[in-house]
C-alpha positions as CSV (number, residue, x, y, z in Angstrom):
1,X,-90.3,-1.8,-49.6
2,X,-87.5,-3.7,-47.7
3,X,-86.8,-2.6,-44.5
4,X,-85.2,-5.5,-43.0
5,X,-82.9,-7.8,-44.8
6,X,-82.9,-11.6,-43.2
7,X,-79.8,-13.9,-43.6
8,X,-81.8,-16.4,-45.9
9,X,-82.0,-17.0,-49.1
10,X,-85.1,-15.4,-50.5
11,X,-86.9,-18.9,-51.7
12,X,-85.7,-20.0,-48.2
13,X,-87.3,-17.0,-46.7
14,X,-90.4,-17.4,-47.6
15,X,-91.0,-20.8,-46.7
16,X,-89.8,-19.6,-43.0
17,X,-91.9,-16.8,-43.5
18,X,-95.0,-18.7,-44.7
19,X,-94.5,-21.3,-41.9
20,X,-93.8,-18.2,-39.1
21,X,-96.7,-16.3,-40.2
22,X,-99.2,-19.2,-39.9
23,X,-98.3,-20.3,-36.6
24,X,-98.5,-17.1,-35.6
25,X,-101.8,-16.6,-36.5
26,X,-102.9,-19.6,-35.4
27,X,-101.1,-19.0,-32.0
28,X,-103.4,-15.9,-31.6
29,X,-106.0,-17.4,-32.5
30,X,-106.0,-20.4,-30.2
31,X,-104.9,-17.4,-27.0
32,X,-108.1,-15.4,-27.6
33,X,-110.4,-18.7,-27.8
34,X,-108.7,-20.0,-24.9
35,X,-109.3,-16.4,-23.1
36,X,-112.7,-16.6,-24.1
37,X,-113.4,-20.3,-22.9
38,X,-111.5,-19.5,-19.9
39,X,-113.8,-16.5,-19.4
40,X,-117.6,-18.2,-19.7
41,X,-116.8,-21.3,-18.8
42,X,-119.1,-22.9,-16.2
43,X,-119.8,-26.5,-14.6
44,X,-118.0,-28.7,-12.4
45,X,-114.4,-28.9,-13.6
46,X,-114.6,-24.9,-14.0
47,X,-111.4,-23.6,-11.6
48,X,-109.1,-26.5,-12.8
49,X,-109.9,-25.8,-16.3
50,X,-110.0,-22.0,-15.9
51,X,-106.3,-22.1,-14.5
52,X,-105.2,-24.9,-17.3
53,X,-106.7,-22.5,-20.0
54,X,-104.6,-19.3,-18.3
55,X,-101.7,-21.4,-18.8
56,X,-102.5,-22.2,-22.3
57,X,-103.2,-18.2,-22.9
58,X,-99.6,-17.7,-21.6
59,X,-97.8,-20.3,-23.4
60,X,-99.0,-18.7,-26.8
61,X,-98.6,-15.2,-25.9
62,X,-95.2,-15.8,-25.2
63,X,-94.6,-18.1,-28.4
64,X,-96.4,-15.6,-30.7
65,X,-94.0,-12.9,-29.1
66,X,-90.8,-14.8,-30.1
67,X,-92.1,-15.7,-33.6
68,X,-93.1,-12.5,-35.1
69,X,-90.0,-11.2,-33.7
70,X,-88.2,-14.7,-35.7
71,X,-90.1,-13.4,-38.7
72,X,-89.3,-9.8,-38.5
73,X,-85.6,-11.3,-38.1
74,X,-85.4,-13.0,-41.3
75,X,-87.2,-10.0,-43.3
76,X,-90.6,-10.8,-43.4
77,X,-93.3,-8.4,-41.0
78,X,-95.6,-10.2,-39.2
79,X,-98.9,-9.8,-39.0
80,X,-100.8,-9.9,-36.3
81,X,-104.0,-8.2,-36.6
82,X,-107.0,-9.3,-36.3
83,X,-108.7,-9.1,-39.1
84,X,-105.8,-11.3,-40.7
85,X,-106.3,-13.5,-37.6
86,X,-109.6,-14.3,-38.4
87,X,-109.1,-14.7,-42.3
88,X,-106.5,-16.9,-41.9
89,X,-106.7,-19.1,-39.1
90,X,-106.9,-23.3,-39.5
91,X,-108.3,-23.8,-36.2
92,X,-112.5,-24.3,-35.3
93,X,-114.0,-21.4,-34.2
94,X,-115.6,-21.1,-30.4
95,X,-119.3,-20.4,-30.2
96,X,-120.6,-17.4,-28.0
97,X,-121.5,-17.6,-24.7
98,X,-121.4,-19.5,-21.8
99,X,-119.7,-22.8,-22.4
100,X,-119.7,-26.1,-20.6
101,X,-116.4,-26.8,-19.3
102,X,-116.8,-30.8,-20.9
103,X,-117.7,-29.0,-24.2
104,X,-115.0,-26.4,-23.5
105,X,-112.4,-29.1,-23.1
106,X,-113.9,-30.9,-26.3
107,X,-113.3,-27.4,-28.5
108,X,-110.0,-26.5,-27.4
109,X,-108.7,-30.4,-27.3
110,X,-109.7,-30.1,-30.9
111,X,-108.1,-27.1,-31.7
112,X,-104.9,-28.5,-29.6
113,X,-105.4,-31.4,-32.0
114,X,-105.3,-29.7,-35.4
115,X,-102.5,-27.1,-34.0
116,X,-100.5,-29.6,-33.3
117,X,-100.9,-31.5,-37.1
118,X,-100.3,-27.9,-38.6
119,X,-96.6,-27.6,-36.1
120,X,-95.6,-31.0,-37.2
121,X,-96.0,-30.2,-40.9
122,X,-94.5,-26.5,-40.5
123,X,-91.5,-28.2,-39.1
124,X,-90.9,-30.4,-42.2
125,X,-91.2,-28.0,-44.4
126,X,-89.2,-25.6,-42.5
127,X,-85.9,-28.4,-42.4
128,X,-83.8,-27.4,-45.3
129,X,-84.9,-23.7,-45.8
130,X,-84.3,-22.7,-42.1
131,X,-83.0,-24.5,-39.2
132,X,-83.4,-21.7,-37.2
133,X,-87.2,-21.2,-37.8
134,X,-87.6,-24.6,-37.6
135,X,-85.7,-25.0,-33.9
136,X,-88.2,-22.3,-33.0
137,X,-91.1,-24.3,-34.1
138,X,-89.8,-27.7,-32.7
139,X,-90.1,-25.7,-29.1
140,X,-93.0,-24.7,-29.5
141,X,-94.4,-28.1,-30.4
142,X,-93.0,-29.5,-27.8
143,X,-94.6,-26.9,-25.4
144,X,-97.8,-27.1,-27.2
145,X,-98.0,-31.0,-27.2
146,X,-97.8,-30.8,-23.5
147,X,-100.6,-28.8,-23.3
148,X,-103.0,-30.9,-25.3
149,X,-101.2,-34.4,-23.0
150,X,-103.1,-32.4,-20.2
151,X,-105.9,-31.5,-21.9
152,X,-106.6,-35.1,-23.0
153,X,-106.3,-36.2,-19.1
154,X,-108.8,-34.2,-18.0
155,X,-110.8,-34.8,-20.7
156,X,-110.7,-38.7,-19.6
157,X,-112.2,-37.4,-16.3
């Protein structure tokens, strides 16, 4: 059933779509990971790290906000939940428990890393089919490659 019909052409939709809906999830996923490690993190670095990972937690919330709302724009409903989170998410899993903050920083500079490579590729794909989407995408690259910059310095610590 269509609810909500988007501006784009419908082969153009669904590459915005497809591009939306994976950053999306992988937005969430990296926020509750970073929650987590922000949670049981222990060891020397912990209330510099613990902050950095709060900022990290806000940056995606706030980007996953503005893209399923971008994908709801152009006709396609996000999805959010989290069993779809967990099927369909690119990025390494945390383990449970408490976490070293140097092995914290390794996990989520990881996860920055391949996030990152995933945005870069979404926003190629995303050139002809939808500016639009792919402005959005280019912003939060931008915001996202900041974060793992920091990251990497205090991982050189």
């Amino acid at each position: 059933m269509t609810i909500v019909t988007g501006p784009l052409a419908d082969s153009d939709q669904a590459v915005a779509a497809q591009a939306l809906q994976g950053t999306l999830v992988d937005l969430l996923d990296l926020s509750l990971n970073a929650k987590q490690a922000h949670w049981t993190l222990f060891g020397p670095r912990f209330r510099s790290l613990h902050q950095q990972l709060d900022e990290l937690v806000t940056t995606t919330r706030d980007f996953s906000d503005l893209l399923a709302e971008r994908s709801a724009t152009i006709g396609s409903p996000p999805d959010g939940r989290s069993a779809t989170v967990t099927a369909a998410s690119g990025l390494p899993a945390l383990p449970a428990g408490w976490i070293k903050d140097s092995t914290a920083l390794d996990l989520v500079t990881a996860s920055m890393s391949t996030l990152v490579a995933r945005m870069r590729r979404r926003i190629e794909v995303t050139a002809t089919a939808d500016p639009v989407t792919q402005d959005l995408l280019i912003a939060v690259t931008g915001e996202l490659e900041k974060h793992h910059w920091m990251l990497q310095v205090e991982h050189s610590h």
